[in-house]
C-alpha positions in Angstrom: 103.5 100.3 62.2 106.3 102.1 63.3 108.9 104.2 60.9 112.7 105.1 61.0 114.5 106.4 58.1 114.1 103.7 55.5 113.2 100.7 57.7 109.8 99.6 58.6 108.7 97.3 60.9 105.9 95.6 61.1 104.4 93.5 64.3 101.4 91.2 63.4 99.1 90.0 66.7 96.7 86.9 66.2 94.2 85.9 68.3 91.5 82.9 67.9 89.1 82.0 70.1 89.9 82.8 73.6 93.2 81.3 73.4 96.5 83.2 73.6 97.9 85.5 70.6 100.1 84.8 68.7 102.9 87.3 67.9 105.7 88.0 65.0 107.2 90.7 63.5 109.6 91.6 60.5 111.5 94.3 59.4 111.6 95.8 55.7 115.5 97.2 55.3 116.7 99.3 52.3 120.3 98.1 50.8 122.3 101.3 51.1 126.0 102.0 49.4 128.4 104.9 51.1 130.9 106.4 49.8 132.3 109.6 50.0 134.1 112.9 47.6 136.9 115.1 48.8 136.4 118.4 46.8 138.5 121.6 46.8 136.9 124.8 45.7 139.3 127.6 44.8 138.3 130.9 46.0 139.6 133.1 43.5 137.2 130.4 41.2 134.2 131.6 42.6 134.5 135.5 41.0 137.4 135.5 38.3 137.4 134.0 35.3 133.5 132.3 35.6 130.5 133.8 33.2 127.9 134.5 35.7 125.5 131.8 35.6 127.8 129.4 34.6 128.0 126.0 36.3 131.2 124.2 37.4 131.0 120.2 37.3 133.6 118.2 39.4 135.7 115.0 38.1 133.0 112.1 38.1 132.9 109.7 40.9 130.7 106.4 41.7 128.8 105.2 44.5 126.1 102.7 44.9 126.9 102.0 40.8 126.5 104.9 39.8 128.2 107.6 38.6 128.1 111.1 39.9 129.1 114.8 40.1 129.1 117.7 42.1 127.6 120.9 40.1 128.0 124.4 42.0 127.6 128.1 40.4 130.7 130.1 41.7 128.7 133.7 40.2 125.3 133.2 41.8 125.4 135.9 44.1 128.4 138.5 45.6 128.5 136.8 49.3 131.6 134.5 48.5 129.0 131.3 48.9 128.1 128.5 46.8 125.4 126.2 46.4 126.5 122.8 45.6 123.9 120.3 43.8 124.6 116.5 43.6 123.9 115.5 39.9 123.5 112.0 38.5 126.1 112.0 35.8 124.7 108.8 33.5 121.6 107.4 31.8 119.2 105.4 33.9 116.3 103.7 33.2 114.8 103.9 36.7 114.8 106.7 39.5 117.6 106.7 41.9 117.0 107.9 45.6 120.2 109.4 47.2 121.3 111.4 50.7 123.6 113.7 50.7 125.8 116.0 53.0 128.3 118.3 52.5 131.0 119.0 54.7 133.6 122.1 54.6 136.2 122.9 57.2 135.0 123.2 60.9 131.1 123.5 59.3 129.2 121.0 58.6 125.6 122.1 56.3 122.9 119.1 56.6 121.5 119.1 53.2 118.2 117.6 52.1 117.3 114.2 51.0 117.8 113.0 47.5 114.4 112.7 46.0 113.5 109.9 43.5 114.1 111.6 39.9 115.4 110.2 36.5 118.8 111.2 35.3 118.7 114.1 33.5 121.7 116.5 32.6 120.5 119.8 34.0 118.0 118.3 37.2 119.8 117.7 40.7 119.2 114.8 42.7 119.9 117.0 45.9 119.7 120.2 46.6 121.2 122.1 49.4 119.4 124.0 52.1 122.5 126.4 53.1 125.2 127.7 51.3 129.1 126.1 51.5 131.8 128.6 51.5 135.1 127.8 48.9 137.5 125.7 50.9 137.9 122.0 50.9 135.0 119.3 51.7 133.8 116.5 51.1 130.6 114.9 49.9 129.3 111.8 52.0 126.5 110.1 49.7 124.3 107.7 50.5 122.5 105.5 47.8 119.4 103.6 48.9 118.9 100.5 46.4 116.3 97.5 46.6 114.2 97.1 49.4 113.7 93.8 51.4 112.1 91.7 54.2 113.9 90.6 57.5 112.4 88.6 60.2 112.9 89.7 63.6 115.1 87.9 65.9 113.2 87.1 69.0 114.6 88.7 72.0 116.0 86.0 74.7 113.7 85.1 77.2 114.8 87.1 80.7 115.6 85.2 83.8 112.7 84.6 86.0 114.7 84.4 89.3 117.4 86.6 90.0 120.8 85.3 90.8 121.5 85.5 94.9 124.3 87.2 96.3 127.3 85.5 96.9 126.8 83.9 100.2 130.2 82.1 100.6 131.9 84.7 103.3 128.8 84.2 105.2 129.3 80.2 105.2 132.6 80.3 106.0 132.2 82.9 108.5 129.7 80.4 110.2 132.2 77.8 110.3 134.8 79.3 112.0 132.1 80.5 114.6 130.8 77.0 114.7 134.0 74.9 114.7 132.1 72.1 112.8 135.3 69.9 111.5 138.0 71.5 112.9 141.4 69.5 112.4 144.1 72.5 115.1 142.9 74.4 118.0 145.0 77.4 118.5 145.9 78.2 122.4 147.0 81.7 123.7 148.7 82.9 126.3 145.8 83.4 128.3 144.6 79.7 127.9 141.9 80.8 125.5 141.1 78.6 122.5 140.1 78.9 119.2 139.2 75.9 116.9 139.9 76.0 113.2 140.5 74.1 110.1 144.1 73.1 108.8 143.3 72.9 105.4 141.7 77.0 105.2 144.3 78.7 107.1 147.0 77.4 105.1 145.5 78.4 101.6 145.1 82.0 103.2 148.7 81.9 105.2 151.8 80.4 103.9 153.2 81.0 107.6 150.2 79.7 109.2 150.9 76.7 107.3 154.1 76.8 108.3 153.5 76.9 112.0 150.3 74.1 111.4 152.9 71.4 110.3 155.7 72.2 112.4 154.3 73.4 115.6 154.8 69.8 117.6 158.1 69.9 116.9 158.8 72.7 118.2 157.4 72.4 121.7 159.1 68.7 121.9 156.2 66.9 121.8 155.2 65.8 118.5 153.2 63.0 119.1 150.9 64.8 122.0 150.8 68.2 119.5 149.6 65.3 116.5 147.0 64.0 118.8 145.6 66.8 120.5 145.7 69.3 116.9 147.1 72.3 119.5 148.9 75.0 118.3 150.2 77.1 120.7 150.7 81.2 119.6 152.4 83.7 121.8 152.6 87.2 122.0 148.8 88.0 120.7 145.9 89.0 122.3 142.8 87.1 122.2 140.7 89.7 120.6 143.1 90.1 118.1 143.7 86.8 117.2 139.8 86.6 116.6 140.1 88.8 114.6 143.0 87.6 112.1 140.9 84.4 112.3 137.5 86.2 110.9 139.5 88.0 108.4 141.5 84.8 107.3 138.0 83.2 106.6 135.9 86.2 105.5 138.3 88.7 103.4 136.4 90.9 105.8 137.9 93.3 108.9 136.1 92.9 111.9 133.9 96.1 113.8 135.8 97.8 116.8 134.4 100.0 119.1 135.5 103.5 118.8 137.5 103.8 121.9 139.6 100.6 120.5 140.1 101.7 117.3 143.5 103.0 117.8 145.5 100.0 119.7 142.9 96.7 118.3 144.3 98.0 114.2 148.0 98.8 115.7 148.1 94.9 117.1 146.1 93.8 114.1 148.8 94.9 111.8 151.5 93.8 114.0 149.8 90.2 114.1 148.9 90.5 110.4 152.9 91.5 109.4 153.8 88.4 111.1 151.7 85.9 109.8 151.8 87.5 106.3 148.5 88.5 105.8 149.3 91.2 103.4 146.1 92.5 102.6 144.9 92.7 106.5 148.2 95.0 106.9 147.3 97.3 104.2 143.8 97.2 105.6 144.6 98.3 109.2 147.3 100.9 107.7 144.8 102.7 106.1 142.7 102.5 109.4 145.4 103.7 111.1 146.4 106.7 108.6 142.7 107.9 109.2 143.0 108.5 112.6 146.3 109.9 113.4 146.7 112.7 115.7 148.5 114.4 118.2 148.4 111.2 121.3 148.9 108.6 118.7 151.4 110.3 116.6 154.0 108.7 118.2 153.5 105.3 118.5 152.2 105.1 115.2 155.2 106.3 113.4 157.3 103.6 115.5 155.1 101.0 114.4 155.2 102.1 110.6 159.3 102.2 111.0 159.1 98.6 112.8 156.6 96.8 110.2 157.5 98.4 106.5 154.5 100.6 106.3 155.3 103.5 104.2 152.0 105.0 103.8 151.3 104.7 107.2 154.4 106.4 107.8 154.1 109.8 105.4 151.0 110.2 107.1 152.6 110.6 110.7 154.8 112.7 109.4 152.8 115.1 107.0 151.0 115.2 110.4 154.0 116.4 112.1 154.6 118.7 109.2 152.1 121.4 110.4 153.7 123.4 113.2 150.2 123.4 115.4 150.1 119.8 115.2 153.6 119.0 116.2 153.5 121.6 119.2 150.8 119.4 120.2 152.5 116.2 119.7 155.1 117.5 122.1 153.1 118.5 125.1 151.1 115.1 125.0 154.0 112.7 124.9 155.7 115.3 127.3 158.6 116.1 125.5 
C-alpha cells in the first residue's frame, strides 16, 4: 500500500498452486476543485481604526460549492503581521476538507492542511503556520470532495529486441566497393577505373547526371560510349575521385593520412565544387579552415577566392591578421 497526498493505490498479487500470479492494481483518487482569492490588506487597517481583538472578514467567495471567507485579526500583536484563517462561510451538514496557501508579494507562507470540521461561525477550517504581512495576495484553495476507484492502466509491454542501427551507408558502401550491378564505369586520366551505378550518382549529383546521359556525345562516339557504359573524367586524381565516389554513396568523408590532409581536402573541394556536391565542399572547407598555417596560407586563400568559399576564406585571413603569423607566411612562400 503505497500513499501520496490523497491517492492510494493498491496492487493485489494472487497466486494458486504453483502456477504464475496473477497481478492488478487500482487507484483511489479524491475529486478536487481549485480556485483561487486575490485579497488586499490595507496597512494603515491593521493598527487604526480596529478594536483589538476584533476580526476582519473578506467579501465571500466559492470554490468546490462552497462558500468561503478569509478572517484575519489586524490588532493581534504590534509586529505589523497578520494571521489569516480560511473560514467556511455557510451551513453544512457534513465536514468539508480543504488546503490552503497564502501568497503575498515576493513571499510565499505554506500554510497547513484544512482539517475535516463542520461549519461553524467562529472555527477555521485552516489555520496558518506563519504570519502574512498587509500587502496584496491571494488565496489558492483546494477542496477535496468524494473519493473514488480507478483501475490502473497497464503499462505497454517493452520491446524485447532492440532496434539495430541503421546499416544502409554500410550496404551501399559495399556496393560501390563491390561493383555488383554497375550500369557506367568512370575512366581517368591515368587509365584507372571505377565502376558505379547510373541510377545513385544521379540522385546524389545533378551534374553527374548530367555528364551520365550526355557523356557519348561528347566524345563522338555515342553508340561505343552506350555500349561500353564509359565515362571518361579529366582533370582528377584517382584518389580523389575515390573519394567523391565513397562520399556520393556513404554521406560519409573518407580517412586521409596526416601528411595528405592538406592537398587530398584542397582537390576534394575543388572536385566537389564542380560536380556540385555541396555538402562535401562545406565538409572539406571546414577541414581545411582547421589546419591553416603559415606554408598553406597561401594556396588556401587562392582556392577559397577560386571556389566561393567564404568561411574558408576569413579563416586565411584572420590568420594573416596576426603580425607573427603573417611574417611567417612571408619567409615560407619567399616573398
Amino acid at each position: 500500500l503505497q500513499r501520496n497526498d490523497q491517492d492510494f493505490v493498491f496492487a493485489v498479487v494472487s497466486a494458486s498452486g504453483h502456477g504464475k500470479p496473477s497481478r492488478s492494481a487500482s487507484s483511489i483518487v479524491a475529486d478536487r476543485s481549485v480556485g483561487y482569492h486575490d485579497l488586499e490588506i490595507d496597512g494603515c487597517a491593521l493598527t487604526i481604526g480596529a478594536p483589538t481583538g476584533r476580526v476582519i472578514k473578506s467579501c465571500p467567495f466559492a470554490v468546490g460549492g462552497h462558500r468561503w471567507r478569509i478572517w484575519f485579526y489586524p490588532n493581534s500583536d504590534s509586529t505589523g503581521y497578520v494571521m489569516p484563517n480560511l473560514v467556511l462561510d455557510e451551513i453544512v451538514a457534513k465536514s468539508v476538507t480543504a488546503q490552503v496557501q497564502f501568497s503575498v508579494r515576493s513571499e510565499r507562507c505554506s500554510l497547513s492542511s484544512g482539517k475535516r470540521r463542520r461549519s461553524s461561525p467562529d472555527r477555521p477550517i485552516c489555520e496558518p503556520n506563519a504570519p502574512v504581512r498587509a500587502g496584496s495576495g491571494a488565496c489558492d484553495i483546494t477542496v477535496l470532495n468524494a473519493f473514488r476507484a480507478e483501475a490502473a492502466t497497464a503499462a505497454p509491454k517493452s520491446k524485447l529486441v532492440p532496434e539495430p542501427p541503421s546499416e544502409l551507408q554500410k550496404h551501399l558502401g559495399d556496393l560501390l566497393k563491390s561493383g555488383r550491378g554497375a550500369d557506367v564505369v568512370f575512366e581517368l586520366d591515368g587509365g584507372e577505373r571505377f565502376p558505379a551505378h547510373r541510377c545513385v550518382l544521379s540522385a546524389r549529383s545533378p551534374v553527374i547526371g548530367a555528364d551520365l546521359l550526355g557523356a557519348g556525345a561528347r566524345e563522338g562516339n555515342a553508340a561505343a560510349a552506350a555500349a561500353a557504359g564509359v565515362v571518361r573524367v579529366e582533370g582528377v586524381d584517382a584518389r580523389v575521385f575515390g573519394a567523391l565516389l565513397r562520399f556520393a554513396y556513404t554521406d560519409a568523408l573518407s580517412e586521409v593520412g596526416k601528411e595528405e590532409e592538406h592537398s587530398v581536402y584542397a582537390n576534394l573541394l575543388a572536385a566537389a565544387d564542380r560536380f556540385s556536391l555541396e555538402r562535401l565542399k562545406l565538409m572539406c572547407a571546414n577541414k581545411l579552415c582547421e589546419r591553416v598555417d603559415a606554408a598553406t596560407v597561401k594556396t588556401t586563400l587562392a582556392l577559397a577566392e577560386r571556389h566561393r568559399c567564404d568561411g574558408l576564406k576569413e579563416a586565411c585571413l584572420d590568420f594573416l591578421a596576426d603580425p607573427a603569423n603573417l611574417r611567417a607566411a612571408i619567409l615560407a612562400h619567399g616573398l
